[in-house]
Backbone as ProteinMPNN parsed JSONL, in Angstrom:
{"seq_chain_A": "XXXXXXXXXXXXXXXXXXXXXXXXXXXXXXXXXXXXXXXXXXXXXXXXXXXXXXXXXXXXXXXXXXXXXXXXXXXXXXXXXXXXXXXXXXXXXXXXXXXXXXXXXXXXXXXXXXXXXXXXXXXXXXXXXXXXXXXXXXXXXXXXXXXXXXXX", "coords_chain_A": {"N_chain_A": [[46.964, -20.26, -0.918], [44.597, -23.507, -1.563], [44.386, -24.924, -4.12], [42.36, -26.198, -4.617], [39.331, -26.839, -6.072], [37.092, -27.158, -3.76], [38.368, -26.076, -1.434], [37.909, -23.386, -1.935], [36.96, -20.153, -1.006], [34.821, -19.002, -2.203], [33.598, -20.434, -3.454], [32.479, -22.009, -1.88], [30.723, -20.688, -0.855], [28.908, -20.128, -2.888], [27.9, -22.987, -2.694], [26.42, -22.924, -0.498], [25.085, -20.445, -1.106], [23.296, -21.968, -3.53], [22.373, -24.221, -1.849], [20.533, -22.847, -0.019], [18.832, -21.267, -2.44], [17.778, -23.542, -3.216], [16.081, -24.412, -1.188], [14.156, -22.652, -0.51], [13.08, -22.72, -2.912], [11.984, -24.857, -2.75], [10.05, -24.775, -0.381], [8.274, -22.268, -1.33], [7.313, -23.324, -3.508], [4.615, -23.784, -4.969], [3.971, -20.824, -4.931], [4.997, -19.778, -7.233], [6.844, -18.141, -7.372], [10.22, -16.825, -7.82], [13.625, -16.161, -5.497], [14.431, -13.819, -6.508], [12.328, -12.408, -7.815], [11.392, -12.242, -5.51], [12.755, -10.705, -3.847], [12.828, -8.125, -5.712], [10.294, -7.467, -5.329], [10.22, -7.244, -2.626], [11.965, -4.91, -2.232], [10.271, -2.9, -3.906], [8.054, -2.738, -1.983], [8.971, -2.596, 0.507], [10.94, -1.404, 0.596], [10.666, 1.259, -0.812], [11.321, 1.471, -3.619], [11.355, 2.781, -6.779], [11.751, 2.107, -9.373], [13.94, 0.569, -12.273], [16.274, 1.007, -11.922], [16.524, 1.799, -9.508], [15.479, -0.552, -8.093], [17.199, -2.346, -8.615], [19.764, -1.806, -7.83], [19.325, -2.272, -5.091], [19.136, -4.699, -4.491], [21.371, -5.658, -6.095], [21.049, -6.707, -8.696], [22.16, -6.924, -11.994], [20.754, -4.728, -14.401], [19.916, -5.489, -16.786], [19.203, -8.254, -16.288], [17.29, -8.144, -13.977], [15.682, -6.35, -15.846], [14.411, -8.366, -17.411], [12.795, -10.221, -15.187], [11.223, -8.22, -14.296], [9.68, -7.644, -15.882], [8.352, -10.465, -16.193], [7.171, -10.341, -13.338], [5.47, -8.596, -14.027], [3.619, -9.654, -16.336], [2.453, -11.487, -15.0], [0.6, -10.007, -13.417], [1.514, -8.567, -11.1], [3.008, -6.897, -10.896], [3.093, -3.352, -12.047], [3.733, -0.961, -13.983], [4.399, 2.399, -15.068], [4.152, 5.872, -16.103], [6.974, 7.902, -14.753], [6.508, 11.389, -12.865], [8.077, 13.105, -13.892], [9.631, 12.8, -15.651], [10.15, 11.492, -18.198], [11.6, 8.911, -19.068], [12.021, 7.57, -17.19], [10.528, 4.626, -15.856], [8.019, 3.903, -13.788], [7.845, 1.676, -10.963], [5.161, -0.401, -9.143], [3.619, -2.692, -6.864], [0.99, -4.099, -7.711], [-2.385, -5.272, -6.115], [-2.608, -7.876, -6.576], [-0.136, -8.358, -6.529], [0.437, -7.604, -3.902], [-1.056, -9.248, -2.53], [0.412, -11.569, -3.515], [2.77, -11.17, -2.604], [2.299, -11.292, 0.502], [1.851, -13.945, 1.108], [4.26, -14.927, 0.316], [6.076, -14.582, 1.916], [5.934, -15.449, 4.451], [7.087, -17.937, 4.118], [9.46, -17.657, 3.016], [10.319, -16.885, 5.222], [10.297, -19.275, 6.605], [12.23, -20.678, 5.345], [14.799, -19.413, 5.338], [15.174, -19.75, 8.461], [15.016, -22.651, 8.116], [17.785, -22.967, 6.917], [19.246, -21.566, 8.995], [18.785, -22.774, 11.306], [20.88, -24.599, 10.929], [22.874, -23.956, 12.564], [24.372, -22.721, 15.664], [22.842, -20.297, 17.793], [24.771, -18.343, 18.317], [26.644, -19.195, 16.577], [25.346, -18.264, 14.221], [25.014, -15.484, 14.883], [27.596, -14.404, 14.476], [28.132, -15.441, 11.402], [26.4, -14.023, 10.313], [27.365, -11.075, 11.442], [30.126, -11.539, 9.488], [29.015, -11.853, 7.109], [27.979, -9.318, 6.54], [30.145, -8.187, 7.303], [32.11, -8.594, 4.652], [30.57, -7.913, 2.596], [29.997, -5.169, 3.381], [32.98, -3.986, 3.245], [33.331, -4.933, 0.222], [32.14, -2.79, -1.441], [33.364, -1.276, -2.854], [34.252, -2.421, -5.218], [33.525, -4.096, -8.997], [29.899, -2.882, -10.07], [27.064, -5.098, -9.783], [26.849, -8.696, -10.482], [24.828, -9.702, -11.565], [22.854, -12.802, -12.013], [23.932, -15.894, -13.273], [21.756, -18.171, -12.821], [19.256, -16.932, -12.904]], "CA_chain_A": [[45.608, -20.775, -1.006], [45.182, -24.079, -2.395], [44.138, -25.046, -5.851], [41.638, -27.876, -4.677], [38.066, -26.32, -5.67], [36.488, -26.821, -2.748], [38.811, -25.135, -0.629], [37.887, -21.738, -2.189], [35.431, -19.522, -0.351], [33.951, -18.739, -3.557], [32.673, -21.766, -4.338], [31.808, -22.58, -0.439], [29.493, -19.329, -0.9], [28.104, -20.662, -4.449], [27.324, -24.127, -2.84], [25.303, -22.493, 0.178], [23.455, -20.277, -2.082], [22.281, -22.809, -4.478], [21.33, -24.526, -0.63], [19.548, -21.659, 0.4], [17.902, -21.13, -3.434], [17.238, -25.03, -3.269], [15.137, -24.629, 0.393], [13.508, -21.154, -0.905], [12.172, -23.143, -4.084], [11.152, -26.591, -2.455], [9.01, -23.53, 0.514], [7.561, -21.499, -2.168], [7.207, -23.879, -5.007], [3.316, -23.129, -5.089], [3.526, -19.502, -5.161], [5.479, -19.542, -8.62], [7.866, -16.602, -6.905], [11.465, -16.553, -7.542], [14.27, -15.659, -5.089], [15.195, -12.275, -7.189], [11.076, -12.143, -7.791], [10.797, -11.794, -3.782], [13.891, -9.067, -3.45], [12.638, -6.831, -6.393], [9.618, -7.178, -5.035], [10.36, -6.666, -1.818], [12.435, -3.324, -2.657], [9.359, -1.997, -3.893], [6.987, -2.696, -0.933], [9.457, -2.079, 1.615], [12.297, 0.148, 0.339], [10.444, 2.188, -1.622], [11.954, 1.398, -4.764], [10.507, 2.434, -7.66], [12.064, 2.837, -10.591], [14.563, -0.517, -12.034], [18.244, 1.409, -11.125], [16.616, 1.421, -7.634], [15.287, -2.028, -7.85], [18.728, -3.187, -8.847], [21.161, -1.148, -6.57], [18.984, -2.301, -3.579], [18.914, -6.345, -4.578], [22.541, -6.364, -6.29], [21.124, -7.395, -9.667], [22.531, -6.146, -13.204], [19.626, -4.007, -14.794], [19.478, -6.743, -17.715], [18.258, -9.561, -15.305], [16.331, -7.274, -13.624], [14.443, -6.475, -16.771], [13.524, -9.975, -17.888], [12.321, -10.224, -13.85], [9.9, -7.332, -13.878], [8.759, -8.66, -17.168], [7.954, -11.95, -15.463], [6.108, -10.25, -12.555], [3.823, -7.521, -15.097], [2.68, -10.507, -17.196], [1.676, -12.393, -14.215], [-0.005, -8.651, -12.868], [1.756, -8.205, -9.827], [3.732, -5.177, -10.872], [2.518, -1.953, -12.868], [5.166, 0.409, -15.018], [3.948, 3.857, -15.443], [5.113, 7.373, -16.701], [7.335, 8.967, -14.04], [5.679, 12.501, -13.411], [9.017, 14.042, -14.245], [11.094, 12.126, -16.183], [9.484, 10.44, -19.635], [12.675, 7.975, -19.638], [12.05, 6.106, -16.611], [9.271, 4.114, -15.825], [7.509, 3.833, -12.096], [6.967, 0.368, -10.879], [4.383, -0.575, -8.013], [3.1, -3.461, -6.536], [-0.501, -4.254, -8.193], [-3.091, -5.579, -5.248], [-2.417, -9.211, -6.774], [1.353, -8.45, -5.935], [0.681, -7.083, -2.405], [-1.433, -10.821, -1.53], [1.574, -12.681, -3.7], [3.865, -11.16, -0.906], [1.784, -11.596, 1.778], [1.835, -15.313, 1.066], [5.093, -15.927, 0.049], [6.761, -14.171, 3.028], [5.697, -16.637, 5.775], [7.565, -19.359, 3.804], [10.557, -16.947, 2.856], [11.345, -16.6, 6.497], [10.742, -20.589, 7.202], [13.164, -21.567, 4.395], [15.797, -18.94, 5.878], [14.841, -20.329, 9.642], [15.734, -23.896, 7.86], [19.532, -22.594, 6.939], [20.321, -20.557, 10.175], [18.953, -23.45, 12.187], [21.629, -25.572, 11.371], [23.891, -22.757, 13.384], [24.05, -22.159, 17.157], [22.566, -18.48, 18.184], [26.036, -17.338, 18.619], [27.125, -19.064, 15.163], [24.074, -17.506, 13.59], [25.223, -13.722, 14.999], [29.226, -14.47, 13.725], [28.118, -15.441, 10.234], [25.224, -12.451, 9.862], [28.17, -10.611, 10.804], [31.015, -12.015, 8.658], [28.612, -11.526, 5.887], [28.14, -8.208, 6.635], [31.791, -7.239, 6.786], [32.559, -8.852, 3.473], [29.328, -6.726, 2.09], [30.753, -3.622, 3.361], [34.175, -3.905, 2.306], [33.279, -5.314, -1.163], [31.201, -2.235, -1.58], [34.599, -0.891, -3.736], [34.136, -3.514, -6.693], [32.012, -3.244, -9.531], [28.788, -3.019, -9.684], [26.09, -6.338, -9.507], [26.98, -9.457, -11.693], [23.601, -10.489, -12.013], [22.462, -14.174, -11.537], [23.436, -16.266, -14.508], [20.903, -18.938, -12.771], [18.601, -16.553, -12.245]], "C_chain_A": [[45.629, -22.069, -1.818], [44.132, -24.535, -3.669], [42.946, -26.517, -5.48], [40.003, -26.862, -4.836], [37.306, -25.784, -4.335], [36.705, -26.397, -1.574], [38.588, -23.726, -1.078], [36.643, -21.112, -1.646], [34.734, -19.417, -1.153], [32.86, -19.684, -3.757], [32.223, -22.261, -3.311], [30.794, -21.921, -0.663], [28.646, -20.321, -1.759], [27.228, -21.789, -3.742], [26.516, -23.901, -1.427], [24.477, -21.547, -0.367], [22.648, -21.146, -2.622], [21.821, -23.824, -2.933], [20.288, -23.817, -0.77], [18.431, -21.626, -0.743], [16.887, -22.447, -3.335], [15.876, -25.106, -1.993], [13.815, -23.854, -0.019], [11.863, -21.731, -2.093], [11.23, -24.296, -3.29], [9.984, -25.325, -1.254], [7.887, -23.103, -0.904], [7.091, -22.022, -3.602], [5.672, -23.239, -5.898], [2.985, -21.66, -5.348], [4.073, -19.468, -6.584], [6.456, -18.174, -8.646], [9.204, -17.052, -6.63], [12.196, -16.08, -6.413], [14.56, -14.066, -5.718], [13.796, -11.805, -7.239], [10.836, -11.397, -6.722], [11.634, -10.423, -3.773], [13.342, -8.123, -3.901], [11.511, -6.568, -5.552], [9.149, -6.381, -3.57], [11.115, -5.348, -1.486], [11.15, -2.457, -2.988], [8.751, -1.814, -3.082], [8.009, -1.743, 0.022], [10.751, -0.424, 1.612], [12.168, 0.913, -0.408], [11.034, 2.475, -3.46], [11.207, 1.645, -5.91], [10.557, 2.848, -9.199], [13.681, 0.936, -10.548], [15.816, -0.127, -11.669], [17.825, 1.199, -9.932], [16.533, 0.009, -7.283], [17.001, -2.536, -7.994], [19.317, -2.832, -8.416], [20.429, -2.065, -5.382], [19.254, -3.8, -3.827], [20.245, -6.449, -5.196], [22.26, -7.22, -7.318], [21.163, -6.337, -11.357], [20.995, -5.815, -13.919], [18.929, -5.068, -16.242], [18.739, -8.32, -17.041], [17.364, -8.93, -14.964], [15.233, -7.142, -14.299], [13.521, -7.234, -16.634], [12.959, -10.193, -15.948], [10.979, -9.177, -13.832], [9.015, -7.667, -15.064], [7.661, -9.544, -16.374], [6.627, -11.668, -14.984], [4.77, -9.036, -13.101], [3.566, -8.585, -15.187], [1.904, -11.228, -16.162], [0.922, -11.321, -13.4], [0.193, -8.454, -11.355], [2.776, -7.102, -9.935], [2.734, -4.293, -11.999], [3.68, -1.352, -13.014], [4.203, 0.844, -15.715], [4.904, 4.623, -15.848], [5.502, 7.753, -15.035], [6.285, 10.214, -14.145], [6.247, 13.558, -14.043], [10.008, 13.922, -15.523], [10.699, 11.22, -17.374], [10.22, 9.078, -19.702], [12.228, 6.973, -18.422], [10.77, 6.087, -16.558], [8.496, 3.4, -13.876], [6.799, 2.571, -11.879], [6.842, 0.401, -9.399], [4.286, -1.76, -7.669], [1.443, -3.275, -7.117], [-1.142, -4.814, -6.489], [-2.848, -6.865, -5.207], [-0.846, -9.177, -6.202], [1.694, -8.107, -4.481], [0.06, -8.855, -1.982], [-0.08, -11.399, -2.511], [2.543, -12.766, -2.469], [3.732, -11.01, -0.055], [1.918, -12.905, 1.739], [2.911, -15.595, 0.695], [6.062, -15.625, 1.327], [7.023, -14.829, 4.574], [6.825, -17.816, 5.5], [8.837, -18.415, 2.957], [11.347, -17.431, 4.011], [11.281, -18.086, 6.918], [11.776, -21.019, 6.639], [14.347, -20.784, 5.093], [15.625, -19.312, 7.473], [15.446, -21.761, 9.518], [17.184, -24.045, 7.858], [20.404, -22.499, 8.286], [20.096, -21.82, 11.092], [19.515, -24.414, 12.194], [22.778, -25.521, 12.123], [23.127, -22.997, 14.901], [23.443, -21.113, 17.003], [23.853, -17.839, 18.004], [26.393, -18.033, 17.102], [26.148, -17.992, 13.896], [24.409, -16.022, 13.418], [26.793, -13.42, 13.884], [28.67, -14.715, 12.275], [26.995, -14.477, 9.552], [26.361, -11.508, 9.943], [29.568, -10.201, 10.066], [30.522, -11.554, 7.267], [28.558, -9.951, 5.396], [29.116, -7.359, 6.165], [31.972, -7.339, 5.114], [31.414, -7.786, 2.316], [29.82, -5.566, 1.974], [31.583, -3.155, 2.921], [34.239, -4.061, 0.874], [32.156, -3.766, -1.908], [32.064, -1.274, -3.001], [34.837, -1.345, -5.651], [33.072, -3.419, -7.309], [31.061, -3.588, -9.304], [28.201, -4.633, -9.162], [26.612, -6.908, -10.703], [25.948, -9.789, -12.549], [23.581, -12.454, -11.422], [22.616, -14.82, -12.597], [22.582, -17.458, -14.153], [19.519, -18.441, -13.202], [17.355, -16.313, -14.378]], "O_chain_A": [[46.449, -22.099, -2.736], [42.969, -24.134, -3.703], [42.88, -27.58, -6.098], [39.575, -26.253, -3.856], [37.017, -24.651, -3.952], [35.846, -26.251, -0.705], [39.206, -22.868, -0.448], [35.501, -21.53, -1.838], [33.619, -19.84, -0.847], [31.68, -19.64, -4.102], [31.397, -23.142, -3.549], [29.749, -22.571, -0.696], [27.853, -21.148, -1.31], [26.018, -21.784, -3.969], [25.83, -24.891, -1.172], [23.258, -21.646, -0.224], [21.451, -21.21, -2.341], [20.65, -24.19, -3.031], [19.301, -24.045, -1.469], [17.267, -21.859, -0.414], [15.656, -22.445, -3.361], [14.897, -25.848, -2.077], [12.674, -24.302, 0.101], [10.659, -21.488, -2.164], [10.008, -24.442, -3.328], [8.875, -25.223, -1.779], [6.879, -23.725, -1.24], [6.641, -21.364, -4.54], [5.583, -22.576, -6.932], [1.933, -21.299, -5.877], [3.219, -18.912, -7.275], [6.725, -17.429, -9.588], [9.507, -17.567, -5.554], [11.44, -15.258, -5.896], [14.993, -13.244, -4.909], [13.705, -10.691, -6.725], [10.297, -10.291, -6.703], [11.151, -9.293, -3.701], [13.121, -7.157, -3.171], [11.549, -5.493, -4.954], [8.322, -5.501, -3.334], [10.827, -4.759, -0.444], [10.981, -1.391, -2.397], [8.528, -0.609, -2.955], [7.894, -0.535, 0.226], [11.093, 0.638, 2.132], [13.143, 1.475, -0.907], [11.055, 3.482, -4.168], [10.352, 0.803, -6.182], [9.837, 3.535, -9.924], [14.171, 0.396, -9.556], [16.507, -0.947, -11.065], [18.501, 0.511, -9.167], [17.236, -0.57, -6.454], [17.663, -3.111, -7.13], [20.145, -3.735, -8.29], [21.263, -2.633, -4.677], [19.887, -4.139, -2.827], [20.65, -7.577, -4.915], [22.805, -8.323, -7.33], [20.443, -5.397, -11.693], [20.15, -6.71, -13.927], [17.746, -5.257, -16.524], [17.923, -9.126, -17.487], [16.36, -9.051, -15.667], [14.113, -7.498, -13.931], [12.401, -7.168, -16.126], [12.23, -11.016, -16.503], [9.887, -9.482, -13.353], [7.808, -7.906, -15.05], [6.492, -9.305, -16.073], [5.535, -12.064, -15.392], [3.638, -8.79, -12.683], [3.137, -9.018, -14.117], [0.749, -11.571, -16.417], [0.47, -11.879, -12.4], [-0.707, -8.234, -10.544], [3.255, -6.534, -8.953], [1.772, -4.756, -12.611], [4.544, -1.275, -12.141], [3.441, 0.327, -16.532], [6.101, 4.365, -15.978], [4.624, 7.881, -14.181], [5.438, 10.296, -15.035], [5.703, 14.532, -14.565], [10.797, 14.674, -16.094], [11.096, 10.057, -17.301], [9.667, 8.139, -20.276], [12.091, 5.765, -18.618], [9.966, 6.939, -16.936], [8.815, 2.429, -13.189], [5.68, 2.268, -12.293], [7.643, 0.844, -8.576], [5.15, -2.34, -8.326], [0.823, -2.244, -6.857], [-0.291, -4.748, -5.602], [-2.792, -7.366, -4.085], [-0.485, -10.058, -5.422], [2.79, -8.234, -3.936], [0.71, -9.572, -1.22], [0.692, -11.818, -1.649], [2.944, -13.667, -1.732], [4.65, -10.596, 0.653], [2.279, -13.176, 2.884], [2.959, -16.819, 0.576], [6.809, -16.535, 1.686], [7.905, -14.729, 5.428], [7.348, -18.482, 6.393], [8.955, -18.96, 1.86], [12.417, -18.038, 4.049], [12.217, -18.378, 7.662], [12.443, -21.815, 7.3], [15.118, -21.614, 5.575], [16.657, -18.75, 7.84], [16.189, -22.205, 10.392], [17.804, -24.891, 8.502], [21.497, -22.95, 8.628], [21.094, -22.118, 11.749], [19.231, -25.297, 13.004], [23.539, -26.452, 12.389], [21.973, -23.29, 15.217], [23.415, -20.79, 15.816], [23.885, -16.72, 17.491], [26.414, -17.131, 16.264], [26.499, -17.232, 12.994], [24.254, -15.369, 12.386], [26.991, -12.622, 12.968], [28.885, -13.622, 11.751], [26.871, -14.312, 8.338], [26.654, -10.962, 8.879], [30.057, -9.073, 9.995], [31.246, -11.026, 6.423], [28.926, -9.472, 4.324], [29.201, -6.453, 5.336], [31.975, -6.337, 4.4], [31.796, -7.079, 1.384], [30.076, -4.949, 0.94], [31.504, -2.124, 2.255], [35.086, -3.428, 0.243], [31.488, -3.98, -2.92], [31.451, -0.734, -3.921], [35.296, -0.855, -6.683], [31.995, -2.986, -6.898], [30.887, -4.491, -8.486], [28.8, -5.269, -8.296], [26.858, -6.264, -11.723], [25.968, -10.066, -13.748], [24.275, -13.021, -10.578], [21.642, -14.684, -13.338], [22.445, -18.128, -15.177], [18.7, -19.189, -13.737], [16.226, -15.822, -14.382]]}, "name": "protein", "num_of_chains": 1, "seq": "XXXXXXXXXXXXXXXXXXXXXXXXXXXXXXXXXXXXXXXXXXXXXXXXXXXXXXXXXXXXXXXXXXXXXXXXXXXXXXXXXXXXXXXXXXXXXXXXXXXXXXXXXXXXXXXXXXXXXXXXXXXXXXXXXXXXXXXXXXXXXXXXXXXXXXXX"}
């Protein structure tokens, strides 16, 4: 492999995320909603998530980012943390009504900013790198947990 930076997949990845983050932000600037904002959030709506080990297994972010993230979205009242009905230790987070219209409105301009990426792909490059990503997902499923985001 060779030793020149930008031959390393690693850092190919890194410099199409921070794309992707870069498209995501310049879309959604107006809503004031993070990339990791949208995931947690979208774990709760959609994947039922509701508790932060779930939020963070399902999005692939260390429970310490995570935190400072659900922080974020209470103070701005688009989440709620309650008492479990079982369990005193954890804490049950929802979507508030203000957090169901945040992600009704930021979701339109989620999927244009990811529409911006893929459409610089053919259809058939588009399917090969959904599933390239995939594989590497699956297989990496072995290694530890979530790093977290130190952008994030």
């Amino acid at each position: 492999m060779s030793t020149n930076l930008y031959d390393l997949p690693g850092h190919r990845i890194r410099r199409v995320n921070q794309i992707i983050v870069a498209r995501f932000t310049e879309r959604c600037q107006a809503t004031g909603i993070t990339p990791v904002q949208y995931a947690a959030m979208m774990a709760i709506r959609h994947e039922g998530a509701n508790d932060a080990t779930q939020i963070s297994a399902m999005i692939g972010f260390d429970r310490a980012t995570l935190g400072s993230v659900l922080d974020r979205l209470e103070k701005r009242g688009l989440i709620v943390r309650g008492g479990h009905p079982t369990d005193r230790r954890v804490k049950v987070i929802s979507l508030t009504p203000a957090g169901h219209l945040a992600l009704d409105e930021v979701h339109p301009l989620v999927l244009a900013s990811q529409g911006d990426f893929m459409s610089l792909l053919e259809p058939d490059e588009q399917g090969q790198l959904m599933r390239l990503l995939d594989k590497i997902i699956r297989k990496s499923e072995h290694f530890s947990g979530p790093a977290g985001d130190p952008e994030a």
